[in-house]
C-alpha positions as CSV (number, residue, x, y, z in Angstrom):
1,X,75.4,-69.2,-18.6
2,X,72.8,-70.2,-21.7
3,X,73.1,-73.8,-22.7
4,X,72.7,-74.3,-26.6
5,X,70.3,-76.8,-26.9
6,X,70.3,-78.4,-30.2
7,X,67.3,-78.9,-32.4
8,X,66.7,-82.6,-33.1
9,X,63.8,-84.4,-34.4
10,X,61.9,-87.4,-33.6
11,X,60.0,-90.4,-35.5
12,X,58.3,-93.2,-34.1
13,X,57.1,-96.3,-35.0
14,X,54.9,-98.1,-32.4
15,X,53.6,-101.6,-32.4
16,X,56.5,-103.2,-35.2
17,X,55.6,-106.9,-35.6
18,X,59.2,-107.6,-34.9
19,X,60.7,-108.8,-31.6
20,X,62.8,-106.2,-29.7
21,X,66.0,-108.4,-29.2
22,X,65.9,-109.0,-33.1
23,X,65.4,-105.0,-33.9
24,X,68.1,-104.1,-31.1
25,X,71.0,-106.1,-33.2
26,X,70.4,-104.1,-36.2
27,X,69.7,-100.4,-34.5
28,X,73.1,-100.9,-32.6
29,X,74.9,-101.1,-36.1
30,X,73.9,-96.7,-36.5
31,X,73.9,-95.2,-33.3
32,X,75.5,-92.1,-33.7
33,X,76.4,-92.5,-37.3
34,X,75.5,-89.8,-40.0
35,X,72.5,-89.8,-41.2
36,X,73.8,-90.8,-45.2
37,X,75.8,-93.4,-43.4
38,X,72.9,-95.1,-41.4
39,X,71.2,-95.2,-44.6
40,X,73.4,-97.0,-46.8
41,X,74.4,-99.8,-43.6
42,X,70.4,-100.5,-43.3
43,X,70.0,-100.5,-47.1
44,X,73.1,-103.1,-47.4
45,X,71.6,-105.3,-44.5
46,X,69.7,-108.2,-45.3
47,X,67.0,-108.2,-42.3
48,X,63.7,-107.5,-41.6
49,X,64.3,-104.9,-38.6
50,X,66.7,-103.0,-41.1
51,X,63.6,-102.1,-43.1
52,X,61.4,-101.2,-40.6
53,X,64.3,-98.8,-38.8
54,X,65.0,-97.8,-42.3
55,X,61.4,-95.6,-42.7
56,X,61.6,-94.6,-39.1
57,X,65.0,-92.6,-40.0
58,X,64.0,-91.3,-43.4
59,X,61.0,-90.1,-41.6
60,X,63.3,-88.9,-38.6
61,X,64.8,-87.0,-41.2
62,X,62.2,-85.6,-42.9
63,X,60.8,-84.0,-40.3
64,X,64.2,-82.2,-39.5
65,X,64.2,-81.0,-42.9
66,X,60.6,-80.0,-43.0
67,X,59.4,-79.0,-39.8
68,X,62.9,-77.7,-38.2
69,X,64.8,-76.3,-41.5
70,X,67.9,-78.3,-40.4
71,X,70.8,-79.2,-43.1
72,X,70.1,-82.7,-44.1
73,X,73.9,-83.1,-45.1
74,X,75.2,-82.3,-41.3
75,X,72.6,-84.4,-39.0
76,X,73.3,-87.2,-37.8
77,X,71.6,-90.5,-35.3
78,X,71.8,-88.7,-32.1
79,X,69.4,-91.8,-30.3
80,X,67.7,-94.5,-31.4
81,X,66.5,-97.5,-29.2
82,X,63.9,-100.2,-29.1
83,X,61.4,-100.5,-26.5
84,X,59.2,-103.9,-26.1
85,X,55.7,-103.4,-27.3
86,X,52.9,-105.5,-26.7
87,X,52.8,-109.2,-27.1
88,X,49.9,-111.0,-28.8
89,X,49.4,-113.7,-26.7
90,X,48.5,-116.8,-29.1
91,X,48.1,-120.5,-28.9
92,X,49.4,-123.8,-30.5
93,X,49.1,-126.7,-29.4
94,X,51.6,-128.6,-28.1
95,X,52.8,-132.7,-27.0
96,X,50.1,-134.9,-25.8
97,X,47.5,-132.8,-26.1
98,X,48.3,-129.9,-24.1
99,X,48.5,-126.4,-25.2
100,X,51.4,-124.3,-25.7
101,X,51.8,-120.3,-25.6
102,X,53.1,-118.7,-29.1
103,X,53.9,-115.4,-28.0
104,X,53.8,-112.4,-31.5
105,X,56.0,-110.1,-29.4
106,X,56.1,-106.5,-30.9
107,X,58.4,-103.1,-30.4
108,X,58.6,-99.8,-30.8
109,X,61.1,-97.9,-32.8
110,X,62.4,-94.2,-32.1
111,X,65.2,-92.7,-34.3
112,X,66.3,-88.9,-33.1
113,X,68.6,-87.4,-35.3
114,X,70.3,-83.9,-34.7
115,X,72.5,-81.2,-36.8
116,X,76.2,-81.4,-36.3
117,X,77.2,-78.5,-35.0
């Protein structure tokens, strides 16, 4: 027995300067959503992370449309997550004269989206 595998296309975005924890809250609001629907949550939240994950779809979704010929009215968020990225390691100083770590933590972004079926 064949199994269908569905076509699905990927966008990335690696090295966001956004913290993973704060990028995780937003991403968790369109997993599995349709694609029209992810759009108009992100565009009707008020944060930073929902810009960033905002191009990552429309890019996601480009390339389905593009590069796979796939009906941009039937796909949908098939995976998305947030991976840690590298933290710029920076310092401040801190009480009495010591010095204190302020750590630029950064992610990376990866929206899939797929073609109902």
């Amino acid at each position: 027995m064949e199994v269908m595998e569905k076509k699905c296309a990927t966008a990335t975005h690696k090295g966001a300067r956004i913290g993973a924890q704060k990028t995780r809250l937003v991403i968790d609001l369109i997993r599995g959503k349709d694609a029209a629907t992810a759009l108009s949550i992100l565009k009707n939240n008020n944060t930073r992370a929902s810009v960033l994950i905002e191009k990552v779809l429309r890019s996601s979704i480009a390339n389905a449309v593009n590069n796979l010929n796939l009906d941009e009215t039937k796909l949908y968020v098939k995976e998305c997550f947030v991976n840690d990225g590298p933290v710029l390691k920076r310092i401040k100083m801190g009480s009495r004269g010591h010095v204190d770590r302020n750590d630029h933590r950064t992610s990376h972004i990866i929206v899939t989206v797929a073609e109902r079926l």
